[in-house]
C-alpha positions as CSV (number, residue, x, y, z in Angstrom):
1,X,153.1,98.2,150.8
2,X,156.1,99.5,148.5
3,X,157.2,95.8,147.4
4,X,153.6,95.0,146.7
5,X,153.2,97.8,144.4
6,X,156.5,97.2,143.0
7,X,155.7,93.4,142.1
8,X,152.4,94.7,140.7
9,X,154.0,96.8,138.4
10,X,156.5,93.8,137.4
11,X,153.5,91.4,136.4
12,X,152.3,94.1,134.3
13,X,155.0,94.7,132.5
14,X,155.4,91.3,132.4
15,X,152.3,91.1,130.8
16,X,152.8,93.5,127.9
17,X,155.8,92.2,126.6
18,X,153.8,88.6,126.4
19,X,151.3,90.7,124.7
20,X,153.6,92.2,122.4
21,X,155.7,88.7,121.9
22,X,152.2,87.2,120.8
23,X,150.5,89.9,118.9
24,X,149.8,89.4,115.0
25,X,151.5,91.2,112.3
26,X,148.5,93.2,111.3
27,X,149.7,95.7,114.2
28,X,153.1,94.7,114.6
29,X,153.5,97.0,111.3
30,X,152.3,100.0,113.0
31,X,154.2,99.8,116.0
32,X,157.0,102.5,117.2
33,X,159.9,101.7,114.8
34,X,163.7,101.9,116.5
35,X,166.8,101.9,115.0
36,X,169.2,99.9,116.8
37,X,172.5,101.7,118.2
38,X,175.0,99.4,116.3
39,X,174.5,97.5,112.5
40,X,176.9,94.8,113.3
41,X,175.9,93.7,117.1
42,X,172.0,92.5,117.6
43,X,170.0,94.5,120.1
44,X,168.8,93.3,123.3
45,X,166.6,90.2,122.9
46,X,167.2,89.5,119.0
47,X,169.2,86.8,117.0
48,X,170.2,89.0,114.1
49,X,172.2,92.5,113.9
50,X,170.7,94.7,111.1
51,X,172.7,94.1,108.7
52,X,172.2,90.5,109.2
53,X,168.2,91.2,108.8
54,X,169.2,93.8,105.6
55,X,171.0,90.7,104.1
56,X,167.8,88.4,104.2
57,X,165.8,91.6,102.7
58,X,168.4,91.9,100.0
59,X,166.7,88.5,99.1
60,X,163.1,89.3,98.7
61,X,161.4,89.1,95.2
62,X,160.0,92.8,95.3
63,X,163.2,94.3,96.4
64,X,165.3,92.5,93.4
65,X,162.5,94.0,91.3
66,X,162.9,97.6,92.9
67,X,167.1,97.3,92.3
68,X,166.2,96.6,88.7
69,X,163.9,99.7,88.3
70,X,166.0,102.1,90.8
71,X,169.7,100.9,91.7
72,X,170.0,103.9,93.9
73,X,167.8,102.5,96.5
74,X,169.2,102.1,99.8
75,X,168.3,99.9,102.6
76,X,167.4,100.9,107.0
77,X,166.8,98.3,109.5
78,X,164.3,98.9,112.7
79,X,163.2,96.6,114.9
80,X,159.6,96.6,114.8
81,X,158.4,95.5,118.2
82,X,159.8,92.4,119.7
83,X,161.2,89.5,117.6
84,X,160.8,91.8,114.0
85,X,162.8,93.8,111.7
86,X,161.1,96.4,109.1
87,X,164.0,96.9,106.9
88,X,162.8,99.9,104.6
89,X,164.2,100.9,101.0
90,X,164.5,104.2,100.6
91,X,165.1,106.7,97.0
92,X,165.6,110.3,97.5
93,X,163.9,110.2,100.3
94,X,160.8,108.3,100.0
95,X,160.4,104.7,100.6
96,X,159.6,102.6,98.2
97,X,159.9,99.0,99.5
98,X,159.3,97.8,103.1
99,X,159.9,94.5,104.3
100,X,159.3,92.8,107.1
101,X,161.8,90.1,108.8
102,X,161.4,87.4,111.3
103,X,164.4,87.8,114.0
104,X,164.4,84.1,115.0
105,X,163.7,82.4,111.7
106,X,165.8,84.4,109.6
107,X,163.2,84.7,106.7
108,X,160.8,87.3,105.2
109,X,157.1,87.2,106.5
110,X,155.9,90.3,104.4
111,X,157.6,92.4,101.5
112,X,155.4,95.6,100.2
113,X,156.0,97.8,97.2
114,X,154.3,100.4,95.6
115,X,151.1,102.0,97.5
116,X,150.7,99.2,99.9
117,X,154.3,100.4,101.9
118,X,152.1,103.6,103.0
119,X,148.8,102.3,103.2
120,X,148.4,99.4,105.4
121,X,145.0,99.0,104.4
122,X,146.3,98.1,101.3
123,X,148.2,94.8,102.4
124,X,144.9,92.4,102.6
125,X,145.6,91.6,106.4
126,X,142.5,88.7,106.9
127,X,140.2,90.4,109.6
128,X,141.3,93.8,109.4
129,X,138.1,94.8,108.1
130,X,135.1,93.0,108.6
131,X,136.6,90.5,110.6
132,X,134.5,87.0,110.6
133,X,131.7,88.7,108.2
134,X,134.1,88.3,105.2
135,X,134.1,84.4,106.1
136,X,132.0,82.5,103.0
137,X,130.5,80.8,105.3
138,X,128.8,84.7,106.4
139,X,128.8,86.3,104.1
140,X,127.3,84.3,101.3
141,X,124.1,83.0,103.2
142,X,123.5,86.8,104.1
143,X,124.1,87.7,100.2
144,X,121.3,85.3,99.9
145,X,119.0,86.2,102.6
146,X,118.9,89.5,100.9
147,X,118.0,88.6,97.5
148,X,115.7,85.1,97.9
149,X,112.2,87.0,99.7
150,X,112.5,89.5,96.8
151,X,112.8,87.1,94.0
152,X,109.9,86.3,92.0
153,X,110.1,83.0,90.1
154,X,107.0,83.6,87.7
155,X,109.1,87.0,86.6
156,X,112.9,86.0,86.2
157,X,113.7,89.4,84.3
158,X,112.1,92.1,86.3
159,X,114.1,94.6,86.8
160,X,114.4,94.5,91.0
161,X,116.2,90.8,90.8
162,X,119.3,92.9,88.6
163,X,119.2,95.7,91.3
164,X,119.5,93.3,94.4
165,X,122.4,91.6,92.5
166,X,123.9,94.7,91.4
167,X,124.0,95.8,95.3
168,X,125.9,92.6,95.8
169,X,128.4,93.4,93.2
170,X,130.9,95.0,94.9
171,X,132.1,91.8,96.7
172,X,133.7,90.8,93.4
173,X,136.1,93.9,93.9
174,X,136.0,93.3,98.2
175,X,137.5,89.3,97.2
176,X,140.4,90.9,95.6
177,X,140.4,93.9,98.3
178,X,141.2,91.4,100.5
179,X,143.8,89.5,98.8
180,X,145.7,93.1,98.6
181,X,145.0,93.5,94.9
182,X,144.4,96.6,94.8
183,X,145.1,96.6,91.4
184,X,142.7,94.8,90.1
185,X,140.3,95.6,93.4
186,X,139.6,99.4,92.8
187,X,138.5,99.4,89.0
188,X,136.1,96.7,89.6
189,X,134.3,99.3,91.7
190,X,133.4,101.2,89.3
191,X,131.1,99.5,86.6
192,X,128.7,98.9,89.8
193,X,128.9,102.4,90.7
194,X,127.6,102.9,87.1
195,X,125.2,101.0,86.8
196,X,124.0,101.9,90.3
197,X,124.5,105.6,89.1
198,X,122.5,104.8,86.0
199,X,119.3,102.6,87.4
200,X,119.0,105.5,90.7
201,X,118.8,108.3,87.7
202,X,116.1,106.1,85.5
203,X,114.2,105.7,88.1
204,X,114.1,109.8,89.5
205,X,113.6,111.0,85.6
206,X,111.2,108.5,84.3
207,X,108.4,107.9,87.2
208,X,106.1,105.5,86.6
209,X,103.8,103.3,88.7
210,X,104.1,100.4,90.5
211,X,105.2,97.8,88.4
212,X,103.6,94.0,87.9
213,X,104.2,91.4,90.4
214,X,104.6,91.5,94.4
215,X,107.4,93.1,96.2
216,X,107.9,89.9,98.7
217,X,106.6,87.2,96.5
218,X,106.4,84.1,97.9
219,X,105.9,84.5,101.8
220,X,103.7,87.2,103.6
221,X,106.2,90.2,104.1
222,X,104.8,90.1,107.5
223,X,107.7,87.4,107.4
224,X,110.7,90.2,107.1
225,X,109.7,91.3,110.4
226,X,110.3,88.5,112.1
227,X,113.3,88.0,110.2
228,X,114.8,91.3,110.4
229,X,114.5,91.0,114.4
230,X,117.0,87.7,114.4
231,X,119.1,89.6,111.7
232,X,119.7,92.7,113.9
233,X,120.2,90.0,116.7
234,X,123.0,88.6,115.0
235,X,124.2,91.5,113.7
236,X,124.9,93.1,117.4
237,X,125.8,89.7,118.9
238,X,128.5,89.9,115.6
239,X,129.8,93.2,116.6
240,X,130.0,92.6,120.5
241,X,131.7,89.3,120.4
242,X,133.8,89.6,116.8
243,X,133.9,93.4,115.4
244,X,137.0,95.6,115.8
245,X,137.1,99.2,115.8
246,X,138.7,100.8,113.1
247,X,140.6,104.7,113.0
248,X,137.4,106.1,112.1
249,X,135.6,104.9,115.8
250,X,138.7,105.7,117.4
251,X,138.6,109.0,115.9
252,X,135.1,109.5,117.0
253,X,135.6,108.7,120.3
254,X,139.1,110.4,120.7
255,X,136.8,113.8,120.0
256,X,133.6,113.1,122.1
257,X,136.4,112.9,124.9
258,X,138.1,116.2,123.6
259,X,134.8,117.5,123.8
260,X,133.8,116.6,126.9
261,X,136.9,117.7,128.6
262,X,136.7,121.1,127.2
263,X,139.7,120.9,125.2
264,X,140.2,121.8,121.2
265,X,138.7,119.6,118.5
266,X,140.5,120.3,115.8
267,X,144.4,120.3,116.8
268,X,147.7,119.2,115.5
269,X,148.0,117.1,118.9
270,X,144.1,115.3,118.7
271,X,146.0,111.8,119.3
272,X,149.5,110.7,118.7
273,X,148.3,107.4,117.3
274,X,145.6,109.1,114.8
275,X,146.8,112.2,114.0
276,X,144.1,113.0,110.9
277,X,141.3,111.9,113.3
278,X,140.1,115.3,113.3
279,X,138.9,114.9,109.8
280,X,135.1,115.1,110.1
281,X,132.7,118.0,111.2
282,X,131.7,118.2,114.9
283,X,128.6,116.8,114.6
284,X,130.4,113.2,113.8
285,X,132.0,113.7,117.7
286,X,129.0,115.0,119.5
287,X,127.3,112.2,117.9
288,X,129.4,110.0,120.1
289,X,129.8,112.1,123.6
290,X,126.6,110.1,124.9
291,X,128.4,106.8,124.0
292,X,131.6,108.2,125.6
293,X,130.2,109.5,128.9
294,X,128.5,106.3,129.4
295,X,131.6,103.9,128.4
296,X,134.4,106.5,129.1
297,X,137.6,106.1,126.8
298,X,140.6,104.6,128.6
299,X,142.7,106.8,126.7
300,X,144.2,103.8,124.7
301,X,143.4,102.4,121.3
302,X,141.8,99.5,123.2
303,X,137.9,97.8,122.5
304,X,136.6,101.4,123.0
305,X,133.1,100.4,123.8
306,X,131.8,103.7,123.1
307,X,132.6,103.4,119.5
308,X,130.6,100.2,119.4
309,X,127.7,101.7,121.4
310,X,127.8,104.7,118.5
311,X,128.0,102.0,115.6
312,X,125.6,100.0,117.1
313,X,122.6,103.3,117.7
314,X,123.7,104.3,114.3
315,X,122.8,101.0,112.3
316,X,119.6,101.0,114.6
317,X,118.3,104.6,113.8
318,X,118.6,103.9,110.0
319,X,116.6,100.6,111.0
320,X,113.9,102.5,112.8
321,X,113.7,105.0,110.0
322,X,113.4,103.4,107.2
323,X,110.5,101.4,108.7
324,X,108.9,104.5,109.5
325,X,109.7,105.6,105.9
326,X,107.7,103.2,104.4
327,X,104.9,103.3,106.5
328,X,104.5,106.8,105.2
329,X,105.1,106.0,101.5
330,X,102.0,104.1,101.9
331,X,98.7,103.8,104.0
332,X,97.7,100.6,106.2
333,X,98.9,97.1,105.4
334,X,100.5,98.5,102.5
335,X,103.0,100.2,104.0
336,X,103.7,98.3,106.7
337,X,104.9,95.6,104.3
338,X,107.2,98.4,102.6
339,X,108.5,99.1,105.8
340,X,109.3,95.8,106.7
341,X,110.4,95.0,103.8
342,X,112.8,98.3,103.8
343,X,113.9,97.3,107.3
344,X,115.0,93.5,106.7
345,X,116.8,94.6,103.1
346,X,119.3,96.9,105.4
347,X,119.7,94.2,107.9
348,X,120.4,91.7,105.3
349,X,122.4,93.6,103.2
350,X,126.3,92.3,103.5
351,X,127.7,95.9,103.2
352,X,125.2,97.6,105.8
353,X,126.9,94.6,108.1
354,X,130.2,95.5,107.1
355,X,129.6,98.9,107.8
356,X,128.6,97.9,111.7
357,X,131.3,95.5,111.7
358,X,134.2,98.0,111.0
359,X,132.2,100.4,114.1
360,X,132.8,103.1,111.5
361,X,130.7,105.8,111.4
362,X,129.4,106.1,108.3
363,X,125.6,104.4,109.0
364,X,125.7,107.9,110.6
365,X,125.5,109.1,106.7
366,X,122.7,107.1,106.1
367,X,120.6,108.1,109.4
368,X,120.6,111.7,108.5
369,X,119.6,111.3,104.8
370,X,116.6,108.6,106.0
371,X,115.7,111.6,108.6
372,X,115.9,113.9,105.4
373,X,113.4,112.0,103.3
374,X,111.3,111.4,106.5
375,X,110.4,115.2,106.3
376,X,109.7,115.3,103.0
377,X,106.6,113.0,103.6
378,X,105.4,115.9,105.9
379,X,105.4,118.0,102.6
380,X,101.9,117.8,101.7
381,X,100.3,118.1,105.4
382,X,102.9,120.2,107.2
383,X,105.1,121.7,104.4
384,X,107.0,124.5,106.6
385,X,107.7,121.7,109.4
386,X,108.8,119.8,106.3
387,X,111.2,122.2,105.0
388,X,112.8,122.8,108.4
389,X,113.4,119.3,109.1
390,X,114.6,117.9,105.7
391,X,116.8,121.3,105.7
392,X,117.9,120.0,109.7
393,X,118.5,116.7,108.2
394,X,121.4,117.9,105.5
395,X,123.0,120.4,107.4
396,X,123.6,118.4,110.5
397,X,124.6,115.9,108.2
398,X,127.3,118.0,106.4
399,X,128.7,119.1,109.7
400,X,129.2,115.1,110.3
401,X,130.7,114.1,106.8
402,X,130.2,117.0,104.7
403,X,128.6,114.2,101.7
404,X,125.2,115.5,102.6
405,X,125.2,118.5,101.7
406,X,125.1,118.1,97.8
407,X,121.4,116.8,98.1
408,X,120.5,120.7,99.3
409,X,119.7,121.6,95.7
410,X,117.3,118.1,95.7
411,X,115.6,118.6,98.8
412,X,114.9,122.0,98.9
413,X,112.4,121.9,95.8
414,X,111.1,118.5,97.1
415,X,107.6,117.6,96.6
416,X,105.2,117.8,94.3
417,X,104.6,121.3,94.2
418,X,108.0,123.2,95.1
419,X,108.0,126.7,96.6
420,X,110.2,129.4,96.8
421,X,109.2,129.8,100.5
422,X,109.7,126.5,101.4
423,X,113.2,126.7,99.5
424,X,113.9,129.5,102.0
425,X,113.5,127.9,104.9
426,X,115.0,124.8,104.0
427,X,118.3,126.7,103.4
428,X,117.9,128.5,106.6
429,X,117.4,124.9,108.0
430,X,120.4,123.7,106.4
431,X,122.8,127.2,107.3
432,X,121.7,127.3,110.9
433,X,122.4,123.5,111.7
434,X,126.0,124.2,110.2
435,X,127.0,127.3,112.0
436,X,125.3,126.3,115.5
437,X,127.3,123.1,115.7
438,X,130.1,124.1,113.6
439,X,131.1,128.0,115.2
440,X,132.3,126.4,119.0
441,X,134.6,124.6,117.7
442,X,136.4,126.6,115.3
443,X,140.2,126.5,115.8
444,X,142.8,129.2,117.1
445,X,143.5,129.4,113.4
446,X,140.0,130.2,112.2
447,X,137.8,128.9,109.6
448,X,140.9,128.2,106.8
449,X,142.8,125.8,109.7
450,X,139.6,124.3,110.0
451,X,139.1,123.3,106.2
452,X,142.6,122.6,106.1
453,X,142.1,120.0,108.9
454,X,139.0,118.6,107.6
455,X,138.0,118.7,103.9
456,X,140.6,119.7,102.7
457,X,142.7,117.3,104.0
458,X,141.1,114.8,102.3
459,X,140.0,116.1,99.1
460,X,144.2,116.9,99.1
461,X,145.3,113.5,100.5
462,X,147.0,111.3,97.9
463,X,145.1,107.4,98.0
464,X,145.7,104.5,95.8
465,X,141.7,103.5,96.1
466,X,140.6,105.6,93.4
467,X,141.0,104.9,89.5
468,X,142.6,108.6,90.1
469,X,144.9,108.3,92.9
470,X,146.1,105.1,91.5
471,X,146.4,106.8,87.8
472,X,147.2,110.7,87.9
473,X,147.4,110.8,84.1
474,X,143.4,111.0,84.6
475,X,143.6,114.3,86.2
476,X,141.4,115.5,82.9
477,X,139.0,112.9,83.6
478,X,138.9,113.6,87.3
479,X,137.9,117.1,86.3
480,X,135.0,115.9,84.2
481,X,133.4,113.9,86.4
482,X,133.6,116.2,89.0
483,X,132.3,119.5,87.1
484,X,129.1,116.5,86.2
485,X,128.3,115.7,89.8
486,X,128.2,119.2,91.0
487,X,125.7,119.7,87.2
488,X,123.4,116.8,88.4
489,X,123.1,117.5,92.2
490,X,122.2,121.2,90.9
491,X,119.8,119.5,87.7
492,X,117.7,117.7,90.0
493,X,116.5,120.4,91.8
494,X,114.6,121.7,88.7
495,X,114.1,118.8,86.9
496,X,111.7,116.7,86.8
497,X,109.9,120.2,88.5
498,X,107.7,117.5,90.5
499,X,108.8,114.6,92.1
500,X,106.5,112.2,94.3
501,X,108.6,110.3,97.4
502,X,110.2,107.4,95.1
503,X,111.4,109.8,92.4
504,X,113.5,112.1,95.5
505,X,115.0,108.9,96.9
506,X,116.1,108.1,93.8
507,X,117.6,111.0,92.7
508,X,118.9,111.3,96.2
509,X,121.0,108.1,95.6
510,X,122.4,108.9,92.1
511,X,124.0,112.8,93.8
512,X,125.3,110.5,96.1
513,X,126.6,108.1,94.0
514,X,128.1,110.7,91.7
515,X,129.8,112.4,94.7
516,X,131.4,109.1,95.4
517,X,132.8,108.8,91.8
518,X,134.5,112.1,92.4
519,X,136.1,110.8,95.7
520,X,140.1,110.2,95.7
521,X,139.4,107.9,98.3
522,X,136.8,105.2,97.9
523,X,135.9,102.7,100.2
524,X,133.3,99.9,100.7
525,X,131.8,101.5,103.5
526,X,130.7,104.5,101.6
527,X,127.9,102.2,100.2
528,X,125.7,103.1,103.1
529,X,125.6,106.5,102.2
530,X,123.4,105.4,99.0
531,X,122.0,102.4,100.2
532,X,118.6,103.5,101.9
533,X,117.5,105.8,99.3
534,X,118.6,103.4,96.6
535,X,116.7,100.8,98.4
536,X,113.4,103.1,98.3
537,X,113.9,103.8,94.5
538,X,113.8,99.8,94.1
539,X,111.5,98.3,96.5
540,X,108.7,101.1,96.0
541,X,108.4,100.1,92.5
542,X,106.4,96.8,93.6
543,X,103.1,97.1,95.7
544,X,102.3,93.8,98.0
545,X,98.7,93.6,97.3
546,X,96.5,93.0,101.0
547,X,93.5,90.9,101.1
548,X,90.8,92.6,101.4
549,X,89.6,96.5,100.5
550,X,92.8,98.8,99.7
551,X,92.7,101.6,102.2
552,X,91.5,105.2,100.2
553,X,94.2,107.2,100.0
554,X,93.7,110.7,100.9
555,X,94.1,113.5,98.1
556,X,96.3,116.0,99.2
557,X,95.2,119.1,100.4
558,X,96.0,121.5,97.2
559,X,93.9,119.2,95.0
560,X,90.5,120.3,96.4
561,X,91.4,123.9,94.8
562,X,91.6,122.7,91.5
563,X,88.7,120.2,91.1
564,X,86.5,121.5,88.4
565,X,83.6,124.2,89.7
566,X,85.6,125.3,92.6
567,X,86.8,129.2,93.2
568,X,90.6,129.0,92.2
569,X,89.1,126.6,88.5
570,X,86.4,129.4,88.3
């Protein structure tokens, strides 16, 4: 029984050094780094010695360049997992170029400078994000699929055709993204944001009705059902059989665990692999302890199942709620086409996809604002029940990723008649959501190691995926932007002093968007934050007219007080 578990043990053993022999280099980087015991002898299973593998750095184009700028840099060799030498460049301390060395070959296979030695995410590895959705031959018939049903030949210039394209605009900056030009990658963000900024703002200050032509023009928006339901088929088949599971599942999952083991969320030991995964609020890891106890985590950075169960419900729920969303925009056939049309735009849109193919958590974002703007629709028939669950909406959204909470202002004076009582409850909403998820799992060191753990770590964290991070000589500009965000998330909550359904989304999607100008960090998958209420402010501006009678539409109940002869005219 002893040799049997012995020669067990051997084939699996056996088996991880194959694994590690024939893994790729997009994790080889991250793997433990040793240096080896002597410069001049080569360790145990390598060719070269490291100075031998220093020698064929000393070669490399961006460490010549480095020697030019800084002579003072000075070279260490590690091997880097089996069959690789990281030979790093070092000035006063911080490295400044990393390169990566084939032990058998003799010859460089990577050489970083700049941001891209400390950000790995940075280096363009192919399929580290996205995997097979960033293949042309993906992601360009889904670009399509989400503009053709919307496009309306007879109308060439109305307005909805430069907002779909707009929406698609950030894969000019992802093609570079991918190629590790960051340099080029990150400022091309920011003319969409802009714009995007720009039309969301328009369309919340200067409502106006429905505009000419039909929201699905050329086929019955019936259609975008049907279509949707192969989309979100392909789109979970994607994700089971292709998707891999960034830090930002892992994190998520590492914490449902935590939680469910009764041991402390925030902590300087959450995972030795990930240790700023305790970043977000709690409500980001309770989200996933259903996920977790139903898949358990094998305590290894592995599939993790549970994070694709969690990306998966959370891509769904924004689904389900923006169908529901539309079909209480408007009454009868009416709305169900907004809904479906709503519905198939998210599953057709490249970056909602992207967003489910990373198993990141951020369509969590975009369920909690869509569950927002549901209760607002309650605001005419149920206005308390409205206030307390738009107000439930935010703050269990800004215990998950904090973004959330700048629409409070917005939503609080939502509606078409805003009242100070409703304000009230709203905010009671909002401050009771965030204390009773947020108060368990405050830290030994109180609420200040819990900022410093979460947002404060990254509103502090240096990034080179930001115009600001990658320039600090814009500090001043930083400053400006940021004092304008935090004007226009509290501007919209007087002005315009009503706002109808369209005109909240709207201006629900331009705070958002001006939060993420502020960010030091910007990503692609912070789009799904703005998306659904974006796509609202867009769609809702078409009607798809329904054979037949239009449904009446009930006046809403203040409006029988003020017809003329009644006791509050008299």
């Amino acid at each position: 029984m002893e040799l049997r578990h012995q020669a067990r043990a051997g084939l699996r053993a056996t088996f991880a050094v194959l694994v590690l022999a024939l893994a790729a280099p997009a994790w080889a980087s991250a793997s433990q780094l040793v240096q080896p015991p002597s410069p001049d002898r080569p360790p145990r299973f390598f060719h070269l010695s490291a100075a031998a593998a220093i020698r064929v750095a000393d070669r490399a184009s961006k460490v010549r360049a480095e020697r030019r700028k800084h002579p003072g840099i000075r070279p260490t060799a590690y091997e880097n997992g089996i069959g690789r030498w990281q030979v790093s460049y070092f000035l006063r301390g911080k490295e400044r170029v990393q390169v990566q060395v084939d032990d058998r070959s003799g010859t460089v296979v990577e050489q970083w400078r700049g941001p891209q030695v400390a950000w790995i995410m940075a280096r363009g590895y192919p399929g580290a994000f996205g995997r097979k959705l960033n293949a042309p031959y993906v992601w360009i018939p889904l670009c399509a699929l989400f503009v053709i049903p919307f496009v309306d030949p007879r109308r060439p210039l109305r307005l909805l055709h430069l907002d779909l394209l707009a929406l698609l605009a950030f894969g000019v900056s992802h093609v570079f993204f991918n190629q590790g030009e960051i340099g080029i990658s990150v400022p091309l963000v920011y003319p969409v944001l802009g714009y995007l900024l720009a039309r969301a703002l328009f369309a919340g200050f200067r409502p106006r009705a429905p505009g000419r032509g039909r929201l699905v023009p050329l086929v019955p928006a019936a259609w975008l059902l049907v279509a949707a339901v192969f989309l979100v088929g392909f789109r979970i088949g994607l994700n089971v059989l292709d998707s891999n599971v960034i830090d930002v599942g892992y994190s998520g999952v590492i914490g449902a665990d935590r939680i469910t083991h009764d041991r402390p969320l925030y902590s300087p030991r959450f995972a030795g692999d990930n240790e700023h995964g305790d970043t977000y609020g709690p409500v980001n890891y309770l989200a996933y302890v259903p996920f977790e106890q139903a898949m358990p985590w094998s305590g290894r950075w592995d599939d993790l199942p549970a994070a694709h169960g969690a990306a998966i419900a959370f891509d769904l729920l924004t689904m389900l709620g923006l169908y529901l969303l539309g079909r209480r925009m408007r009454a009868g056939p009416e709305g169900r086409a907004l809904g479906a049309a709503l519905l198939y735009a998210w599953a057709s849109y490249p970056y909602t996809a992207f967003a489910l193919e990373t198993n990141s958590n951020d369509a969590l974002v975009s369920a909690f604002v869509v569950a927002a703007l549901l209760a607002v629709t309650l605001r005419r028939q149920r206005p308390a029940l409205s206030a307390l669950g738009s107000g439930l909406a935010v703050g269990l959204g800004a215990a998950a990723k904090f973004a959330p909470l700048a629409l409070a202002p917005l939503l609080a004076t939502a509606g078409e008649r805003p009242r100070l009582r409703l304000a009230a409850l709203f905010a009671l909403a909002v401050v009771g959501a965030v204390v009773l998820t947020v108060l368990p799992f405050v830290p030994h060191g109180g609420l200040r190691e819990l900022y410093d753990r979460t947002l404060g770590y990254q509103l502090g964290r240096p990034s080179p995926f930001s115009v600001f991070g990658q320039a600090p000589s814009l500090g001043w500009l930083h400053t400006v932007v940021k004092a304008a965000a935090v004007g226009l998330a509290l501007l919209v909550a007087a002005v315009p002093r009503r706002k109808d359904l369209r005109q909240v989304a709207a201006l629900a999607a331009g705070v958002l968007i001006a939060v993420e100008l502020t960010a030091s960090h910007w990503f692609y998958l912070y789009v799904v934050w703005f998306t659904p209420p974006l796509l609202v402010a867009v769609l809702a501006a078409y009607r798809q007219p329904i054979a037949g009678p239009r449904p009446v539409e009930r006046p809403p109940r203040w409006a029988a007080l003020t017809r003329p002869g009644s006791r509050v005219a008299r």
